[in-house]
Biopython code that builds the backbone (N, CA, C, O; Angstrom):
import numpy as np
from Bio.PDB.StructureBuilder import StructureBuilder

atoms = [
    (1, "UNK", "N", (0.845, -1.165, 0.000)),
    (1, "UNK", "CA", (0.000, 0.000, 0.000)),
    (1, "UNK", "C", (0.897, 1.237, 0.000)),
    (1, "UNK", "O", (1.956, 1.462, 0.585)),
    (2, "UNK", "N", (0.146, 1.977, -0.841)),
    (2, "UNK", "CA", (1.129, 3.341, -0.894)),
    (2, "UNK", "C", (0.854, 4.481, -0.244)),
    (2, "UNK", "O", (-0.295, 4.857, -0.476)),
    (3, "UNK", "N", (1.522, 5.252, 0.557)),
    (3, "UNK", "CA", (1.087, 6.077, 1.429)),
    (3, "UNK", "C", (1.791, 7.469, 0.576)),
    (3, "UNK", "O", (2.922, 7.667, 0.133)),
    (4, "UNK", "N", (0.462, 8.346, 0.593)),
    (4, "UNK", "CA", (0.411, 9.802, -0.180)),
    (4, "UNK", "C", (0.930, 10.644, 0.904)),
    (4, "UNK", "O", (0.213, 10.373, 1.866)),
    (5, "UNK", "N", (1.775, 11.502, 1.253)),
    (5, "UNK", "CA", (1.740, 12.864, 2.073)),
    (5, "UNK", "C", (1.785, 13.891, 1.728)),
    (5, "UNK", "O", (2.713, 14.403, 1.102)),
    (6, "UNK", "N", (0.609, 14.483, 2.133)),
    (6, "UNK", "CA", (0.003, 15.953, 1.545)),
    (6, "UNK", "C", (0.162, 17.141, 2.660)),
    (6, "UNK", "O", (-0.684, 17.117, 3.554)),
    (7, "UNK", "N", (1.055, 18.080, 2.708)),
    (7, "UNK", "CA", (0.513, 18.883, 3.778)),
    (7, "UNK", "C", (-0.701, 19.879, 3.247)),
    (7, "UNK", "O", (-0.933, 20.379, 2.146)),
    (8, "UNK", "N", (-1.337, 19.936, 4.469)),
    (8, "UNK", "CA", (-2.680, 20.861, 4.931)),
    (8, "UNK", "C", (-2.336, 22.254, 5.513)),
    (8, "UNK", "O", (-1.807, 22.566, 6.580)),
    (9, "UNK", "N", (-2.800, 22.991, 4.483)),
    (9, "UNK", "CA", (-3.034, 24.491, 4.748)),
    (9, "UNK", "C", (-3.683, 25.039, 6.330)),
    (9, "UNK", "O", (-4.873, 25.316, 6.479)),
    (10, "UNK", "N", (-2.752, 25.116, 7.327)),
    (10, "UNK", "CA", (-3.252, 25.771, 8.172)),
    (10, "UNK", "C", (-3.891, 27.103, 8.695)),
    (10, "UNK", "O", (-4.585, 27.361, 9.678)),
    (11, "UNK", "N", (-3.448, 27.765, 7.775)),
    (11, "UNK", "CA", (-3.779, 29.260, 7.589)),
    (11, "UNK", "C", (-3.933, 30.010, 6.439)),
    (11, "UNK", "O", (-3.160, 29.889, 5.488)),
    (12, "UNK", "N", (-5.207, 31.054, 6.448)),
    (12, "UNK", "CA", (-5.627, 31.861, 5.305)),
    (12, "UNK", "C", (-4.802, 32.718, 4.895)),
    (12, "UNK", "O", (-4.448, 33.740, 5.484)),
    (13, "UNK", "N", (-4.274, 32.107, 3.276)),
    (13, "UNK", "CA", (-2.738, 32.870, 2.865)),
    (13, "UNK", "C", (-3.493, 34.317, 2.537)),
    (13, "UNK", "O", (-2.830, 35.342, 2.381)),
    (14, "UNK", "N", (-4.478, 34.304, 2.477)),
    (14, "UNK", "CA", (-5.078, 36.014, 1.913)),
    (14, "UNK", "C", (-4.903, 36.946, 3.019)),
    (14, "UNK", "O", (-4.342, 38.040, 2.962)),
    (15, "UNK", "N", (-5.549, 36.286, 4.229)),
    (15, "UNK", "CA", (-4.723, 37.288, 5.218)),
    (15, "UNK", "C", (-3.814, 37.259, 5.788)),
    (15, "UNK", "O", (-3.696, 38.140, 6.640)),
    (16, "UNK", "N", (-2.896, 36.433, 5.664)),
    (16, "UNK", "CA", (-1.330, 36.354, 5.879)),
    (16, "UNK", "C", (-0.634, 37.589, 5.079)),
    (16, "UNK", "O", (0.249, 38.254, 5.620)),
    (17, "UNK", "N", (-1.230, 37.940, 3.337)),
    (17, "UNK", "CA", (-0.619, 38.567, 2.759)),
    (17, "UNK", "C", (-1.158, 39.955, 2.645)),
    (17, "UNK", "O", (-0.742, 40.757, 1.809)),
    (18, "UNK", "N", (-2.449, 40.308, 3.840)),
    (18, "UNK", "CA", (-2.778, 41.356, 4.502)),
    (18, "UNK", "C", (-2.345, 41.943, 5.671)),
    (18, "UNK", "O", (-2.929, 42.895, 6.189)),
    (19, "UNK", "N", (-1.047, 41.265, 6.247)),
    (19, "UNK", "CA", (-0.509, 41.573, 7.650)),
    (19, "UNK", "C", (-0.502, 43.055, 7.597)),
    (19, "UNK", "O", (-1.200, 43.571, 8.470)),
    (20, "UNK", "N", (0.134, 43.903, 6.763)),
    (20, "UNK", "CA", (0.971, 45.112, 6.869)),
    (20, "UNK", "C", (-0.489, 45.666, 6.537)),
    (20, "UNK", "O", (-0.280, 46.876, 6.626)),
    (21, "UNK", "N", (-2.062, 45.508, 6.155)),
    (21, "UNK", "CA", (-3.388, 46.358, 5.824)),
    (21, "UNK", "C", (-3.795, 46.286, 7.524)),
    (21, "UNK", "O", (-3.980, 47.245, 8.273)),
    (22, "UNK", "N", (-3.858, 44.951, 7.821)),
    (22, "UNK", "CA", (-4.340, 44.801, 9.054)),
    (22, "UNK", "C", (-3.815, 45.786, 10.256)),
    (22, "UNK", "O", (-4.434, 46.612, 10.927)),
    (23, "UNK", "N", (-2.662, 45.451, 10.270)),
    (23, "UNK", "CA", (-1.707, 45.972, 11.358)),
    (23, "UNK", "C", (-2.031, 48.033, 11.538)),
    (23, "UNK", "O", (-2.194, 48.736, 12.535)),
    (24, "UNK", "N", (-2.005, 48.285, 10.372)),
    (24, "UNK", "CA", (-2.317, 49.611, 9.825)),
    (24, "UNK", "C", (-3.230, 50.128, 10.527)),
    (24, "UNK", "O", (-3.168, 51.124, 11.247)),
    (25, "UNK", "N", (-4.223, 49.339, 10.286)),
    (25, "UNK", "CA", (-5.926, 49.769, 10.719)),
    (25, "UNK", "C", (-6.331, 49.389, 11.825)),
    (25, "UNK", "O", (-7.484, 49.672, 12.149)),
    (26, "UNK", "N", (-5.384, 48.550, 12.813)),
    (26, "UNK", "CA", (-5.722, 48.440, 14.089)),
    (26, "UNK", "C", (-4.827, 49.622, 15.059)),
    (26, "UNK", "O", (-4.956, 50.144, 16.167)),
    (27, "UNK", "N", (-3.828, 49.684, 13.875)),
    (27, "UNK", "CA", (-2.915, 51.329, 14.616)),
    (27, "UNK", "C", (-3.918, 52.735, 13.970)),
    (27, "UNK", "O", (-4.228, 53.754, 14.587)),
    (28, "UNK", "N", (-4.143, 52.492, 13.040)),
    (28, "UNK", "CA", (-5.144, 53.722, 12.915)),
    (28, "UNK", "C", (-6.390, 54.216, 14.001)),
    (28, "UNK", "O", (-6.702, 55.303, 14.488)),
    (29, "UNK", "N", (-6.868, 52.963, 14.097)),
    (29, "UNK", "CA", (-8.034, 53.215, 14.867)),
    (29, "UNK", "C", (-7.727, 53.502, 16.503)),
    (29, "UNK", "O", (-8.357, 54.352, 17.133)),
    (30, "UNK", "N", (-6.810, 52.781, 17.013)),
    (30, "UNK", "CA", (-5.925, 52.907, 17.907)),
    (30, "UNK", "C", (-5.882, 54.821, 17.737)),
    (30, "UNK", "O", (-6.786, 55.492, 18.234)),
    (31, "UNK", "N", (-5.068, 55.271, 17.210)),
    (31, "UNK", "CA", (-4.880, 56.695, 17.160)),
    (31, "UNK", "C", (-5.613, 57.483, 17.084)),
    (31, "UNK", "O", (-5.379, 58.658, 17.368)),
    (32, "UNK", "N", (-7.233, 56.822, 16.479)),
    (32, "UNK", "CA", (-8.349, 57.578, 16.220)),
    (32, "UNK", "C", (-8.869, 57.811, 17.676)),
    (32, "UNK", "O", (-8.992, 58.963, 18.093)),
    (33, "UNK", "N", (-9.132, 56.889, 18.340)),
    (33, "UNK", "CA", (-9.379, 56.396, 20.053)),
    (33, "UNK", "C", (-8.687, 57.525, 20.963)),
    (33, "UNK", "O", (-9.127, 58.424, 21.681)),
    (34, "UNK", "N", (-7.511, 57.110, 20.639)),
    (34, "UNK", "CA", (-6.747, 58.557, 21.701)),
    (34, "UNK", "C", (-6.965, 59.929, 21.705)),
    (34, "UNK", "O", (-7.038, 60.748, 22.620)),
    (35, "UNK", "N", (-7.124, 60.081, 19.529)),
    (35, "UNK", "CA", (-7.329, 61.637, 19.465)),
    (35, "UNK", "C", (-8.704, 62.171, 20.141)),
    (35, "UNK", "O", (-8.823, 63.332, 20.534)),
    (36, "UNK", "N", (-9.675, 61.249, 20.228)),
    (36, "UNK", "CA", (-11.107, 61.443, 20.764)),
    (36, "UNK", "C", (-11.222, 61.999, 22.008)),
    (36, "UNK", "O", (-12.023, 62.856, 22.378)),
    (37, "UNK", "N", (-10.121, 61.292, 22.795)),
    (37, "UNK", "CA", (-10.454, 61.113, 24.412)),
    (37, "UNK", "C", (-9.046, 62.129, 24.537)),
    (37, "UNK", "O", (-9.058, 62.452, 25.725)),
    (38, "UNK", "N", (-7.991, 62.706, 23.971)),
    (38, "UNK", "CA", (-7.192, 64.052, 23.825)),
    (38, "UNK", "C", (-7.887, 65.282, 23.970)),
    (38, "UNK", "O", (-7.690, 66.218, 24.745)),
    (39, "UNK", "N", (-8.864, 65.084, 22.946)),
    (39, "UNK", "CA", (-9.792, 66.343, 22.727)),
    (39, "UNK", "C", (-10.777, 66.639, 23.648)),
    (39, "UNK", "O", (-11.274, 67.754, 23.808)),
    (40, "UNK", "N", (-11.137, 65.333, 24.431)),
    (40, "UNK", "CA", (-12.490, 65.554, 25.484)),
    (40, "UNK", "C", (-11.493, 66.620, 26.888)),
    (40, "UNK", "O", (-11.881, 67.349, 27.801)),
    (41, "UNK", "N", (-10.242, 66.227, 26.445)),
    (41, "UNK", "CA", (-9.476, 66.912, 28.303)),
    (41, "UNK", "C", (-9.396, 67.987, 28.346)),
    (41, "UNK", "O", (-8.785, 68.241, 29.384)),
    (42, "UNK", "N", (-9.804, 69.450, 27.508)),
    (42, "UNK", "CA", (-9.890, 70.776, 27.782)),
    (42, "UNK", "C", (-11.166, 71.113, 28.432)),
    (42, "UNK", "O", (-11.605, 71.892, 29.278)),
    (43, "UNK", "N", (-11.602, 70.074, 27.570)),
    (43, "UNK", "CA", (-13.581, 70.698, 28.085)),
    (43, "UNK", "C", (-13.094, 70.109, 29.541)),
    (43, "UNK", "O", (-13.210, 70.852, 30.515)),
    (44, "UNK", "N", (-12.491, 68.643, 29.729)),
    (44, "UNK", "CA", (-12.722, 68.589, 31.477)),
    (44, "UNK", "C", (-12.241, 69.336, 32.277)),
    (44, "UNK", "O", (-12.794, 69.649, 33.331)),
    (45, "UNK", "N", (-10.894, 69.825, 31.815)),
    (45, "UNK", "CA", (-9.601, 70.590, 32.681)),
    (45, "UNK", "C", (-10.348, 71.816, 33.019)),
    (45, "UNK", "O", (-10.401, 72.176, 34.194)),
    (46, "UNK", "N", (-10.945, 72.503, 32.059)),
    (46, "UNK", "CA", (-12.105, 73.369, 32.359)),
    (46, "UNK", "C", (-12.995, 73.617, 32.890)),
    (46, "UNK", "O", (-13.235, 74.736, 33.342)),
    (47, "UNK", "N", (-13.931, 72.351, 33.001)),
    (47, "UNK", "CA", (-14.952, 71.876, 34.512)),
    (47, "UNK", "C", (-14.502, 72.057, 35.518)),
    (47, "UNK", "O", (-15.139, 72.741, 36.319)),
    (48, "UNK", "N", (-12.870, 71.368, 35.978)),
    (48, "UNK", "CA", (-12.504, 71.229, 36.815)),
    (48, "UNK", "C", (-12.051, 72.374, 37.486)),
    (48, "UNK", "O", (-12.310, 72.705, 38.643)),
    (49, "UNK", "N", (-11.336, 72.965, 36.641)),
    (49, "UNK", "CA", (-11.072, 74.774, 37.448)),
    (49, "UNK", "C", (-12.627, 75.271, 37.647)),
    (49, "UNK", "O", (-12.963, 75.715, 38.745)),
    (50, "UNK", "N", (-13.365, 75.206, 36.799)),
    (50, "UNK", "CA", (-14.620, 76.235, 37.801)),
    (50, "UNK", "C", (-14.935, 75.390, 38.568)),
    (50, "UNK", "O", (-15.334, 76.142, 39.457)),
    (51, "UNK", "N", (-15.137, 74.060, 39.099)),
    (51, "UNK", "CA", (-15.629, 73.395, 40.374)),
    (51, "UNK", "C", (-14.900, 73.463, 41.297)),
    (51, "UNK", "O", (-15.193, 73.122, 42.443)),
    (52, "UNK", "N", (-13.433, 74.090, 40.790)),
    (52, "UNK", "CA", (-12.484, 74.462, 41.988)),
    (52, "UNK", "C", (-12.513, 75.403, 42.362)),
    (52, "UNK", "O", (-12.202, 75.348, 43.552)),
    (53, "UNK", "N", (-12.822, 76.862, 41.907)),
    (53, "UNK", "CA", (-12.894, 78.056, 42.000)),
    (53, "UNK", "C", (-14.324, 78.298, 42.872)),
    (53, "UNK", "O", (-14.460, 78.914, 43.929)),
    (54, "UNK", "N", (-15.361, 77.586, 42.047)),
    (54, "UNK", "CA", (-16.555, 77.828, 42.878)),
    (54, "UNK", "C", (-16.463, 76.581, 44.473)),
    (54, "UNK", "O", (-17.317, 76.748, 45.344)),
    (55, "UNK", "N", (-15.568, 75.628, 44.631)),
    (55, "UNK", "CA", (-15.913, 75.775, 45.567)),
    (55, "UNK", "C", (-14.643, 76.121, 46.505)),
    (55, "UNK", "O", (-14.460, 75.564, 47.587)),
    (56, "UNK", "N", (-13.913, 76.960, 46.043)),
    (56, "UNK", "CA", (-12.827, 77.774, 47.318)),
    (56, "UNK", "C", (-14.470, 78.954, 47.813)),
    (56, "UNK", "O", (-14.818, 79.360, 48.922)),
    (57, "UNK", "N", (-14.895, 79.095, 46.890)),
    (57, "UNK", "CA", (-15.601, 80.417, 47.491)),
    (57, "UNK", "C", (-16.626, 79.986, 47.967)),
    (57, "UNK", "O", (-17.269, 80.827, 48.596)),
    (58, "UNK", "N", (-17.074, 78.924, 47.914)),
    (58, "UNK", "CA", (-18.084, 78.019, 48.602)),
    (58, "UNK", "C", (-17.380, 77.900, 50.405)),
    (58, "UNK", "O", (-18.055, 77.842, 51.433)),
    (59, "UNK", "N", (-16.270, 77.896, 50.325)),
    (59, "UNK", "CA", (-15.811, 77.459, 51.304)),
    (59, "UNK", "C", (-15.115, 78.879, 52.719)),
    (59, "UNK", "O", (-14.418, 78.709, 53.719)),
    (60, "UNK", "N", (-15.687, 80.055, 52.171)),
    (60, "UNK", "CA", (-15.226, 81.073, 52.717)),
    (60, "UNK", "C", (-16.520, 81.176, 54.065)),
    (60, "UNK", "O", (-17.734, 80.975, 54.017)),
    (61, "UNK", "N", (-15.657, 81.556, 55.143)),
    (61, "UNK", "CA", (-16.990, 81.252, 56.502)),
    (61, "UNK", "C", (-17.834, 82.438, 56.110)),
    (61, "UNK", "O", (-17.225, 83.114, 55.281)),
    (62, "UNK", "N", (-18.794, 82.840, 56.352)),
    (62, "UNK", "CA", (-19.537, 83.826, 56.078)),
    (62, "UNK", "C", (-19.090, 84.929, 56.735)),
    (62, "UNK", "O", (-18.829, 84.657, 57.907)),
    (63, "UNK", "N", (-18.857, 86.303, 56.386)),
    (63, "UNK", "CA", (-18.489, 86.845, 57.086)),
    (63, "UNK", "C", (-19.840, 88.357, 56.756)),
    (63, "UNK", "O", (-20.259, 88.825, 55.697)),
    (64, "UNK", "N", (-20.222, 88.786, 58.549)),
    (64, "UNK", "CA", (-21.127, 89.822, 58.409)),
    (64, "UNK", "C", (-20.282, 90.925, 59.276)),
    (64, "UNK", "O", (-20.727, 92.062, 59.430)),
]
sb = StructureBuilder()
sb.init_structure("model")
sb.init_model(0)
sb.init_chain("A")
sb.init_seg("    ")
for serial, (resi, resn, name, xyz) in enumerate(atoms, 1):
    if name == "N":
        sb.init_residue(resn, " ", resi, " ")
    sb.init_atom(name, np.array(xyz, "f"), 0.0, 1.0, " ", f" {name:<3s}", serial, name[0])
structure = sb.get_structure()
């Protein structure tokens, strides 16, 4: 009896030969993510000084 040996394709050569599209677009989006949440920190840094400001003066004893 004659024995055939065939190797078997373990992996999808189409996206093997998409590494460098893939890689791209998970760093793109990646960068898209950061620029989002970059841009949200003025509006907070901004909250945060007037909730600081209003409450130093929140915090003055009353004076008559």
């Amino acid at each position: 009896m004659k024995v055939l040996n065939q190797s078997i394709q373990l992996s999808n050569v189409a996206s093997d030969e998409r590494i460098v599209k893939s890689g791209a677009l998970m760093f793109f989006r990646a960068l898209r993510t950061v620029a989002d949440y970059v841009s949200e920190i003025p509006e907070a840094a901004t909250q945060a000084a007037s909730d600081i400001a209003e409450a130093w003066e929140q915090s003055r004893p009353n004076v008559r």
